[in-house]
Each structure stands twice: as C-alpha cells, then as structure tokens.
PyMOL Python script that loads the backbone (N, CA, C, O; Angstrom):
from pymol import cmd

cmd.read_pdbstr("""\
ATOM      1  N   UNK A   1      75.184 109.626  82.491  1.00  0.00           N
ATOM      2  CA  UNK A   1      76.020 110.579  83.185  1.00  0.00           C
ATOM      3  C   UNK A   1      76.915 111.263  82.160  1.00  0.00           C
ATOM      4  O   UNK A   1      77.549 110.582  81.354  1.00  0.00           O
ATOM      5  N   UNK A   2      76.985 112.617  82.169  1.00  0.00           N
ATOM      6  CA  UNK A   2      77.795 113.513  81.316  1.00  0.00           C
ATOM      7  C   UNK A   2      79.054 113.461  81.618  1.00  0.00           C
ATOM      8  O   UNK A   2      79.347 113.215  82.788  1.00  0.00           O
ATOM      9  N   UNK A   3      79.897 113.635  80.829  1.00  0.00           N
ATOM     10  CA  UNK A   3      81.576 113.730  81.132  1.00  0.00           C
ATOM     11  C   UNK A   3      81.929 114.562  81.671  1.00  0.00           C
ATOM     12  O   UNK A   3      82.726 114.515  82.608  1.00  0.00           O
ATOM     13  N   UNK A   4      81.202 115.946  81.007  1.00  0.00           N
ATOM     14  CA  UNK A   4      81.153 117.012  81.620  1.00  0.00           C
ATOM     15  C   UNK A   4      80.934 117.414  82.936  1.00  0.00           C
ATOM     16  O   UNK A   4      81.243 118.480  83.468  1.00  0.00           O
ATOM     17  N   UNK A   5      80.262 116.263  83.488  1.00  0.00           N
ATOM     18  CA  UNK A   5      79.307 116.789  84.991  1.00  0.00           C
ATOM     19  C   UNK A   5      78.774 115.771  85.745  1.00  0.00           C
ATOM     20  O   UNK A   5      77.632 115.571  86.158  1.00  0.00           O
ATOM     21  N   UNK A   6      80.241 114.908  85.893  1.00  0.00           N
ATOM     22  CA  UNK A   6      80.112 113.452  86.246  1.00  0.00           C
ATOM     23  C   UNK A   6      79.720 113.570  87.752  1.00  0.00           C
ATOM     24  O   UNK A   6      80.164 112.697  88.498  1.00  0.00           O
ATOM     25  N   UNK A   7      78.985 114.490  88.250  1.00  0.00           N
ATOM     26  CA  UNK A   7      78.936 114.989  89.528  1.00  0.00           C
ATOM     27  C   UNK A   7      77.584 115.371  89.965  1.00  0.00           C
ATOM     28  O   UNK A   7      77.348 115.680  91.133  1.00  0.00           O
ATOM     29  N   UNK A   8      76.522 115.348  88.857  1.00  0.00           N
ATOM     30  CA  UNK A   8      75.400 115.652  89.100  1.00  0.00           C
ATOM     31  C   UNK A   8      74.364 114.982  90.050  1.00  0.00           C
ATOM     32  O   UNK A   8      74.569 113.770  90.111  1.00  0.00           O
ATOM     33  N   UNK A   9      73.508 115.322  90.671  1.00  0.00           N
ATOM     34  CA  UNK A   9      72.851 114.775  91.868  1.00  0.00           C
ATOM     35  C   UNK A   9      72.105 113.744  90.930  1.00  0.00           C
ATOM     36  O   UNK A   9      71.770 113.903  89.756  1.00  0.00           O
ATOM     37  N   UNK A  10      71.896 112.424  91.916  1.00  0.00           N
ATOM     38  CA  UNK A  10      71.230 110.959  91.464  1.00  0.00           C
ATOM     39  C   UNK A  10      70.865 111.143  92.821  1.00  0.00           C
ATOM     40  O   UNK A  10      71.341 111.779  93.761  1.00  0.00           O
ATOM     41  N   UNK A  11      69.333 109.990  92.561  1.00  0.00           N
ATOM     42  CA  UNK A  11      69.044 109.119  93.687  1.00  0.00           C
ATOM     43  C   UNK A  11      69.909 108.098  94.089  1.00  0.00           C
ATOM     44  O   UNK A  11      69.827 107.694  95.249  1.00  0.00           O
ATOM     45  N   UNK A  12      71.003 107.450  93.054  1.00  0.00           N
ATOM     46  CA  UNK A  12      71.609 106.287  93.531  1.00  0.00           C
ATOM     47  C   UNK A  12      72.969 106.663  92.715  1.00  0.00           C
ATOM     48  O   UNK A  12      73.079 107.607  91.933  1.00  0.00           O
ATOM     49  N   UNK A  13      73.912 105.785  93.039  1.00  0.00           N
ATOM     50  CA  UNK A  13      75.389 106.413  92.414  1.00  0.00           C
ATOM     51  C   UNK A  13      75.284 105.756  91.249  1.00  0.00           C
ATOM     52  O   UNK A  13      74.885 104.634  90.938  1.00  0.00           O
ATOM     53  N   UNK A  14      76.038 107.342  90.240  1.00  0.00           N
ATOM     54  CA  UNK A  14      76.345 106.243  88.647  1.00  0.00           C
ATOM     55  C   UNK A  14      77.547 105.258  89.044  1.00  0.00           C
ATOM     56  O   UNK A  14      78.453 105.023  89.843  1.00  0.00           O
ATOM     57  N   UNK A  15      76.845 104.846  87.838  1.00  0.00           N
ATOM     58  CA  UNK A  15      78.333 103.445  87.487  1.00  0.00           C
ATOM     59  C   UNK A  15      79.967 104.157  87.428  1.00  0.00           C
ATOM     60  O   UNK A  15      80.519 105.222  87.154  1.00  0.00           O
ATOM     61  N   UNK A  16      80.194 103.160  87.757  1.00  0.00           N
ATOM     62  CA  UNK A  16      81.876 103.650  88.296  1.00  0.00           C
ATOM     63  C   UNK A  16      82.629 103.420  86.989  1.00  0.00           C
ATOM     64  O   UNK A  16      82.463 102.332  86.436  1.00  0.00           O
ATOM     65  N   UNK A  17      83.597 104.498  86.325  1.00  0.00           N
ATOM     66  CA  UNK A  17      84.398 104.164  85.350  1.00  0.00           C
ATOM     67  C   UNK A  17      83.344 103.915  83.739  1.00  0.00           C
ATOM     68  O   UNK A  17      83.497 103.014  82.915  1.00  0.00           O
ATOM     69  N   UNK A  18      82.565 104.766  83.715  1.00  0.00           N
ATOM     70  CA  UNK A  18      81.431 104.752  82.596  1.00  0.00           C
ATOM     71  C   UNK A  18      82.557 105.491  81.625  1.00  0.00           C
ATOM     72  O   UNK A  18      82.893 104.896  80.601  1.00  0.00           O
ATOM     73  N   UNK A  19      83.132 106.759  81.929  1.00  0.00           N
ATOM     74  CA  UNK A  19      83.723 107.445  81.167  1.00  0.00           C
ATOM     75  C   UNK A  19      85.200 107.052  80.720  1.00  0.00           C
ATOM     76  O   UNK A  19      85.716 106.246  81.494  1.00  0.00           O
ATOM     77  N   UNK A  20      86.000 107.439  79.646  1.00  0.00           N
ATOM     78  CA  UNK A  20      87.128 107.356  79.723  1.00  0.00           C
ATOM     79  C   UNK A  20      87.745 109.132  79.807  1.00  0.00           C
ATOM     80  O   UNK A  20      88.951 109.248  79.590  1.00  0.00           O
ATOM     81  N   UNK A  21      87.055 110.275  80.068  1.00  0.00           N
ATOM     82  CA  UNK A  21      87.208 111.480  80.611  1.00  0.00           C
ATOM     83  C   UNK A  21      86.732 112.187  81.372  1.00  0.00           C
ATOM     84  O   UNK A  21      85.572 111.853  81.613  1.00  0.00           O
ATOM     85  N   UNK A  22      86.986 112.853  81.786  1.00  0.00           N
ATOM     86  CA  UNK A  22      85.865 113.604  82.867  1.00  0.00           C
ATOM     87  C   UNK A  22      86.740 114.571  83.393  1.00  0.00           C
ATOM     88  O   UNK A  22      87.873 114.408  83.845  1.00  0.00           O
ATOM     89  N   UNK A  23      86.012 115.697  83.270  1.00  0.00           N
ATOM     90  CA  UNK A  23      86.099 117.572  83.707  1.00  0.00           C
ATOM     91  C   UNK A  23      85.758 117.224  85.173  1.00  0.00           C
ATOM     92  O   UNK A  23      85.069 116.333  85.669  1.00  0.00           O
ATOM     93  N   UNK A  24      86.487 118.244  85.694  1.00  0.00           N
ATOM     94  CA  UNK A  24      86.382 118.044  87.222  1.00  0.00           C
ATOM     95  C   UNK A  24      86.056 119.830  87.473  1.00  0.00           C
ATOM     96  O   UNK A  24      85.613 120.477  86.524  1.00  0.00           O
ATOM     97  N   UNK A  25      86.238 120.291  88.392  1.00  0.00           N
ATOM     98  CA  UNK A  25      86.131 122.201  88.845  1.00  0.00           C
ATOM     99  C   UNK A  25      86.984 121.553  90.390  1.00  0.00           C
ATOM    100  O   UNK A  25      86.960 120.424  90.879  1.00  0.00           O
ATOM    101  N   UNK A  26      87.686 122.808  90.832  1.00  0.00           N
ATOM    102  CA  UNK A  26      88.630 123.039  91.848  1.00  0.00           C
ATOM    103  C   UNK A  26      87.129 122.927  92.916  1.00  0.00           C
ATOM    104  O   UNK A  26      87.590 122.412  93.934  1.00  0.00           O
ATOM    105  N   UNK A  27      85.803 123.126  93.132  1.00  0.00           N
ATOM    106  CA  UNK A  27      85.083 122.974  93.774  1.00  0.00           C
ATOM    107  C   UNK A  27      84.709 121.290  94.204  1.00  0.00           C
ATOM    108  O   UNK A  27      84.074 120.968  95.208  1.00  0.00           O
ATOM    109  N   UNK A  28      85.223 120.426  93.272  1.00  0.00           N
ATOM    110  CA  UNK A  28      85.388 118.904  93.363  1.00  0.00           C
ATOM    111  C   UNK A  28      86.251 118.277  94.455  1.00  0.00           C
ATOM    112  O   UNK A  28      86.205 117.237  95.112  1.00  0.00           O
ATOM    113  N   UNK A  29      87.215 119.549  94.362  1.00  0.00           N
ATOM    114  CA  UNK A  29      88.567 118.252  94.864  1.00  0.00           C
ATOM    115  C   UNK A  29      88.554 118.100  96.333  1.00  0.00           C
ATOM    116  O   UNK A  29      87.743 118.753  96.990  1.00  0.00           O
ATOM    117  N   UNK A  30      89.434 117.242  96.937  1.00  0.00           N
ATOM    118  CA  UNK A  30      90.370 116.588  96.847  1.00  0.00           C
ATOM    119  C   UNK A  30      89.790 115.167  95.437  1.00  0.00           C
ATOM    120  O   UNK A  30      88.775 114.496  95.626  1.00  0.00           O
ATOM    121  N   UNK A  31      90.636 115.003  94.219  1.00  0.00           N
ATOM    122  CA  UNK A  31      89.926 114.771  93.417  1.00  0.00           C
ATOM    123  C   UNK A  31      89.976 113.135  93.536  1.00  0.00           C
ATOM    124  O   UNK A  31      91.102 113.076  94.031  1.00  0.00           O
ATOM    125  N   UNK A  32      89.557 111.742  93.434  1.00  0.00           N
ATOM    126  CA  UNK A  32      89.365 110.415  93.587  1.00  0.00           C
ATOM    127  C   UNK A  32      88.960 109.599  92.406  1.00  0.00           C
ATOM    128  O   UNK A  32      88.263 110.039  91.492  1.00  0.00           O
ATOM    129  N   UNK A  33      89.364 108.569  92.464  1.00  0.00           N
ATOM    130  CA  UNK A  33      88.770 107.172  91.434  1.00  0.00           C
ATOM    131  C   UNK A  33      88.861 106.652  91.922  1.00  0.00           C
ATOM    132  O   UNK A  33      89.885 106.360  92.540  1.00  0.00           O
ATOM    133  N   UNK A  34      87.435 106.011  91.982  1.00  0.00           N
ATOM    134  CA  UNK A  34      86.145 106.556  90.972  1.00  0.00           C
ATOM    135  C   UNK A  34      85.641 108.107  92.415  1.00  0.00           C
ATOM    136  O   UNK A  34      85.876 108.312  93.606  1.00  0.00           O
ATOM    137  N   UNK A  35      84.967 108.725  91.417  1.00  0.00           N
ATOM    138  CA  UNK A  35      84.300 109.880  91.940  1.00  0.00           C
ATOM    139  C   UNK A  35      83.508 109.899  93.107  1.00  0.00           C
ATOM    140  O   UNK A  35      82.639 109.034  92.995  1.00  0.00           O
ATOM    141  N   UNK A  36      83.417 110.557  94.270  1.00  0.00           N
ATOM    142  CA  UNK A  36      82.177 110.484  95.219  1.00  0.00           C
ATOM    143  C   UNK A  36      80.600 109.460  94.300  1.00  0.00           C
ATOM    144  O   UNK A  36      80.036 108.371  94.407  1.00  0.00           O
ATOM    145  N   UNK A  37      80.522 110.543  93.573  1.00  0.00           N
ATOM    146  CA  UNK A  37      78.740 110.563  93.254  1.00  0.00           C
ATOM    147  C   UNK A  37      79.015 108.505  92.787  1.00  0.00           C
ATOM    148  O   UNK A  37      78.198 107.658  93.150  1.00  0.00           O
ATOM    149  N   UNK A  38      80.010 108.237  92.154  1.00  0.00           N
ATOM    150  CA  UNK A  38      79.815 106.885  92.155  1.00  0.00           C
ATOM    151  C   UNK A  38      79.976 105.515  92.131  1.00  0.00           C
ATOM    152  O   UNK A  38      80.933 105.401  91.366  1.00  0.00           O
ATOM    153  N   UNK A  39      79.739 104.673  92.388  1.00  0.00           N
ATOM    154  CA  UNK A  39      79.237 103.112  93.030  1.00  0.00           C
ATOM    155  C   UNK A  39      80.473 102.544  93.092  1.00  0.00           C
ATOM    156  O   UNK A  39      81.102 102.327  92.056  1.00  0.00           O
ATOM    157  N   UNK A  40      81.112 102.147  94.684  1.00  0.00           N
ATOM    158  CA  UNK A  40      82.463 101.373  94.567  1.00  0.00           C
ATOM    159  C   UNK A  40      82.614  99.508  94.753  1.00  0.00           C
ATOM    160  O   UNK A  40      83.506  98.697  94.999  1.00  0.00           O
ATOM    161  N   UNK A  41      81.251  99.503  94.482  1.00  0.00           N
ATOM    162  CA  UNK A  41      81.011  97.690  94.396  1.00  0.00           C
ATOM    163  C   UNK A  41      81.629  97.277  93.095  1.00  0.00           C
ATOM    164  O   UNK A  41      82.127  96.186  92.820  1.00  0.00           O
ATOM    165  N   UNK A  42      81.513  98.296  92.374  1.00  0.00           N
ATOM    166  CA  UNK A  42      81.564  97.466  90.545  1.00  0.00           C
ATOM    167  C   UNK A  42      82.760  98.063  90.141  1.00  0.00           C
ATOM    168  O   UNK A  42      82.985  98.032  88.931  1.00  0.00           O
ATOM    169  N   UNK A  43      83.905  98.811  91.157  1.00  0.00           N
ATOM    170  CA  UNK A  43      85.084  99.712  90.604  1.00  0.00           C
ATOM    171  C   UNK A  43      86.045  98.584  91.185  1.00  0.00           C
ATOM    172  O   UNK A  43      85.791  97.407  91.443  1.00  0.00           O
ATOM    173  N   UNK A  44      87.561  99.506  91.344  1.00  0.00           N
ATOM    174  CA  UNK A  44      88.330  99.647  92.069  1.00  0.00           C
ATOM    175  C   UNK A  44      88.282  99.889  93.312  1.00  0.00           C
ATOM    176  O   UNK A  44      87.259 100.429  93.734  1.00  0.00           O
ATOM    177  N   UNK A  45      89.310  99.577  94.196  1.00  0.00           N
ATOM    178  CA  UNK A  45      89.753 101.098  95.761  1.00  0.00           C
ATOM    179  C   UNK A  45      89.865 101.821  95.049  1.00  0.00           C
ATOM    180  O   UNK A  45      90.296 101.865  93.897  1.00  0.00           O
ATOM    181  N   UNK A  46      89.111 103.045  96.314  1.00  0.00           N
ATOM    182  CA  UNK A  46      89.538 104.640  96.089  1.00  0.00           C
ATOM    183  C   UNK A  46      90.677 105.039  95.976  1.00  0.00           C
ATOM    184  O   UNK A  46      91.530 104.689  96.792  1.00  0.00           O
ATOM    185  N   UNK A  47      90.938 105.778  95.050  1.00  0.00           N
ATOM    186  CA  UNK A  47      92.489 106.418  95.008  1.00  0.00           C
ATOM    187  C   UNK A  47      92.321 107.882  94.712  1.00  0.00           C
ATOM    188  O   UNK A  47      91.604 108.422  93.870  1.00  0.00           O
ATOM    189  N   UNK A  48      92.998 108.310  95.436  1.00  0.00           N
ATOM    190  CA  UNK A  48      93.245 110.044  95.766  1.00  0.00           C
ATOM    191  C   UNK A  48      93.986 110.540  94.585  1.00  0.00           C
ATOM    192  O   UNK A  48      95.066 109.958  94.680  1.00  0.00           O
ATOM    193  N   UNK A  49      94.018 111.170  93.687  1.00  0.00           N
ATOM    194  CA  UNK A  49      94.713 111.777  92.484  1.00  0.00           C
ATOM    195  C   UNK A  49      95.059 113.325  92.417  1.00  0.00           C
ATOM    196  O   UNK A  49      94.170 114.164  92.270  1.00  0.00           O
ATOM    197  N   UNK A  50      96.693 113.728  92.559  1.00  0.00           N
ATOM    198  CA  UNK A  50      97.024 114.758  92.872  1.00  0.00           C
ATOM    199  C   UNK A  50      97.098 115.619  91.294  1.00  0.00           C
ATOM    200  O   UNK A  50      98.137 115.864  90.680  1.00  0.00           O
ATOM    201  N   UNK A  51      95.902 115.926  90.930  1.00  0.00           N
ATOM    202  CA  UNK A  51      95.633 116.690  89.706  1.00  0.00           C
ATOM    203  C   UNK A  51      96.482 118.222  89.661  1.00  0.00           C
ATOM    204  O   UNK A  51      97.349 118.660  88.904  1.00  0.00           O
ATOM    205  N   UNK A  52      95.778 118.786  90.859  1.00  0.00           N
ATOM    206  CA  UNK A  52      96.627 119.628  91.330  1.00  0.00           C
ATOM    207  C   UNK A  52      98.427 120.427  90.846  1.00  0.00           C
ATOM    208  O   UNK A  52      98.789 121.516  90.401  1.00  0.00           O
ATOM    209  N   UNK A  53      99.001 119.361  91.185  1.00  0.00           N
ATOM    210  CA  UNK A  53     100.429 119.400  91.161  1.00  0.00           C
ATOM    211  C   UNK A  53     100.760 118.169  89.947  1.00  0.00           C
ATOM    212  O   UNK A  53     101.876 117.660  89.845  1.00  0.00           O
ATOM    213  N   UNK A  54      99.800 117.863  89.220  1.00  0.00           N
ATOM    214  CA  UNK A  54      99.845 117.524  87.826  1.00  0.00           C
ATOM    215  C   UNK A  54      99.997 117.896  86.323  1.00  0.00           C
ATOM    216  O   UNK A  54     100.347 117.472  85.222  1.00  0.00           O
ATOM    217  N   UNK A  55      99.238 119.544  87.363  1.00  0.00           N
ATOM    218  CA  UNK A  55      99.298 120.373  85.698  1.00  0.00           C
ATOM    219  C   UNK A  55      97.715 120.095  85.030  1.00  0.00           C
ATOM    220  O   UNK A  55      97.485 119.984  83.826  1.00  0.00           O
ATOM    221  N   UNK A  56      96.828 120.025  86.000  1.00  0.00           N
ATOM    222  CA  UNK A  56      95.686 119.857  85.662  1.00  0.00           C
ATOM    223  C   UNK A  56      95.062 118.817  84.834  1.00  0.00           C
ATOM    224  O   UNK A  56      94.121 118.665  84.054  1.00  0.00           O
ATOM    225  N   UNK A  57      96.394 117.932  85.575  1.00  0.00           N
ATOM    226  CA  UNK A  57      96.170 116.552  84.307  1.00  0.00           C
ATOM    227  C   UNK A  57      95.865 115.505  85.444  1.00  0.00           C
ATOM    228  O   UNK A  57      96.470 115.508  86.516  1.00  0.00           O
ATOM    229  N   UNK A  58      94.891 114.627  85.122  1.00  0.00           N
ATOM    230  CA  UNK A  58      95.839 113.041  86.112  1.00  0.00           C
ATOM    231  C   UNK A  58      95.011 111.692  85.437  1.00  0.00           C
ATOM    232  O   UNK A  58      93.990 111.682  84.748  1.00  0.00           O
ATOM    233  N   UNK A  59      95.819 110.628  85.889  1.00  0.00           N
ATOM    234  CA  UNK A  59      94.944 109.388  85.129  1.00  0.00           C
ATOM    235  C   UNK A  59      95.153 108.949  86.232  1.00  0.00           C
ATOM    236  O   UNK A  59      96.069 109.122  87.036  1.00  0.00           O
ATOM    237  N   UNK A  60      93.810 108.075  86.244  1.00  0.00           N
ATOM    238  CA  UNK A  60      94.012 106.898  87.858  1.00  0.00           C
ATOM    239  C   UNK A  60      94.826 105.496  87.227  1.00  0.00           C
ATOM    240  O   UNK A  60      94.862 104.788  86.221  1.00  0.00           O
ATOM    241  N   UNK A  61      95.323 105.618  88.327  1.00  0.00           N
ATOM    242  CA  UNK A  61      96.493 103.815  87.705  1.00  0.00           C
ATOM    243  C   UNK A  61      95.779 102.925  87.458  1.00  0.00           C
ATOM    244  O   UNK A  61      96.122 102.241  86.493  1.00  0.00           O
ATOM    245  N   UNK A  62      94.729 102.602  88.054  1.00  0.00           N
ATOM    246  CA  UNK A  62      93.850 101.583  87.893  1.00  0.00           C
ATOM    247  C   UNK A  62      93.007 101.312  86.508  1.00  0.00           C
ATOM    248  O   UNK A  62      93.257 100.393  85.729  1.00  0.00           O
ATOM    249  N   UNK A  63      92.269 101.998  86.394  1.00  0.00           N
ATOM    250  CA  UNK A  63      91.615 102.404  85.344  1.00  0.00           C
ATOM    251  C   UNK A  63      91.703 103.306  83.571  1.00  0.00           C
ATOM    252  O   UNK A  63      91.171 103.260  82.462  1.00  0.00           O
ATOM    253  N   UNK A  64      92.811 104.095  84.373  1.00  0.00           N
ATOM    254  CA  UNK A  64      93.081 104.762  83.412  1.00  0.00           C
ATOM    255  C   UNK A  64      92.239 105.839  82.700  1.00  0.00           C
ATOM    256  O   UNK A  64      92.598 106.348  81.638  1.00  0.00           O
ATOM    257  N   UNK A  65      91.057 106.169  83.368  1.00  0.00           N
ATOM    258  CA  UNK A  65      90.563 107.030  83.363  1.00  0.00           C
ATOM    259  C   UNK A  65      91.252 108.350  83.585  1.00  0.00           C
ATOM    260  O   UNK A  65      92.003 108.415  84.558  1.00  0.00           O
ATOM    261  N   UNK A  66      91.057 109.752  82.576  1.00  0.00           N
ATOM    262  CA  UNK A  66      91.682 110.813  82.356  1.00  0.00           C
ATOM    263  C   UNK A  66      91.063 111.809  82.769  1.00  0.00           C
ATOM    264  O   UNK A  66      89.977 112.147  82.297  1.00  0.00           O
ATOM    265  N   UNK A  67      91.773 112.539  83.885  1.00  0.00           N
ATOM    266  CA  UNK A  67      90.907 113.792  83.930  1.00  0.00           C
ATOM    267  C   UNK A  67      91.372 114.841  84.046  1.00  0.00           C
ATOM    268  O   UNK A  67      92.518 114.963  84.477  1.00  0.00           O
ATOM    269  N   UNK A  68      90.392 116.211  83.588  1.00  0.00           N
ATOM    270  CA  UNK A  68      91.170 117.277  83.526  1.00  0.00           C
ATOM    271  C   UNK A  68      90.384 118.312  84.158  1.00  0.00           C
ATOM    272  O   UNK A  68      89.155 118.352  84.207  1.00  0.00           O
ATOM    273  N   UNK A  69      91.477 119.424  84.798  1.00  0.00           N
ATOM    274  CA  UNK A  69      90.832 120.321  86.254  1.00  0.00           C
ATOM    275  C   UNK A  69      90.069 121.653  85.019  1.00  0.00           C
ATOM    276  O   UNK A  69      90.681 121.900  83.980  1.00  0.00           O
ATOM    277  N   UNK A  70      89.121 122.164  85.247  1.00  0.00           N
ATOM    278  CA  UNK A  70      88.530 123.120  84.478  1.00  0.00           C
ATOM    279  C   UNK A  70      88.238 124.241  85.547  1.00  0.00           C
ATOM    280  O   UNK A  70      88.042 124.087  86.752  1.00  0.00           O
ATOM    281  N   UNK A  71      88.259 125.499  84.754  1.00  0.00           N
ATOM    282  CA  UNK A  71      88.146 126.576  85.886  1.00  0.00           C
ATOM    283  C   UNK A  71      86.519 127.276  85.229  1.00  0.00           C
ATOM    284  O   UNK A  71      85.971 128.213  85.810  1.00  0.00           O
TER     285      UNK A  71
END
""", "prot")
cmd.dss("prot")
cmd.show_as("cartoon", "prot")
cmd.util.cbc("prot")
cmd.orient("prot")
C-alpha cells in the first residue's frame, strides 16, 4: 500500500498502521485511524481526526501516525 494512496481499492483491507504517513484529499474525509480501506482486528478503535481545523495536519493519539490533507 502507497502512502500516497493509502485508499486504493483491495479485495481485502490493508494492514492497519503499515505507514508512519499518509496523504489524504478533502474527497477522503471525515478523516479516521486507521483508514476505511483498512483492517481493525490488528489496529486500534476508530478515531475521528479533525485535520481540517488542524491546519492540514493531524496525528492519531494512538498510533501516531501523521497525516497530511493534499489538494
């Protein structure tokens, strides 16, 4: 799974928290960790991340995974 495009169609969900970055697009959001496209057996709970009103920044508390909003 690309960092870039942690969003791409699978038959099955990627692994959760593979990346320590990941590009998101305003077509993503409401934005989450770990991501829709993947697997919440091997993560954390979902957590909602207000990137938004971040400044196009956000890290999930959990993980610490970094992400940033791209236009």
């Amino acid at each position: 799974m690309s960092a870039a495009h942690p969003h791409s169609a699978q038959a099955h969900p990627g692994q959760a928290n593979a990346e320590r970055r990941y590009e998101v697009s305003r077509s993503e959001l409401p934005l989450s960790c770990p991501l829709p496209a993947m697997a919440l057996w091997d993560s954390h709970p979902r957590v909602y991340l207000p990137i938004e009103s971040e400044g196009g920044k956000a890290d999930c508390p959990y993980c610490g995974a970094h992400f940033v909003l791209v236009d």
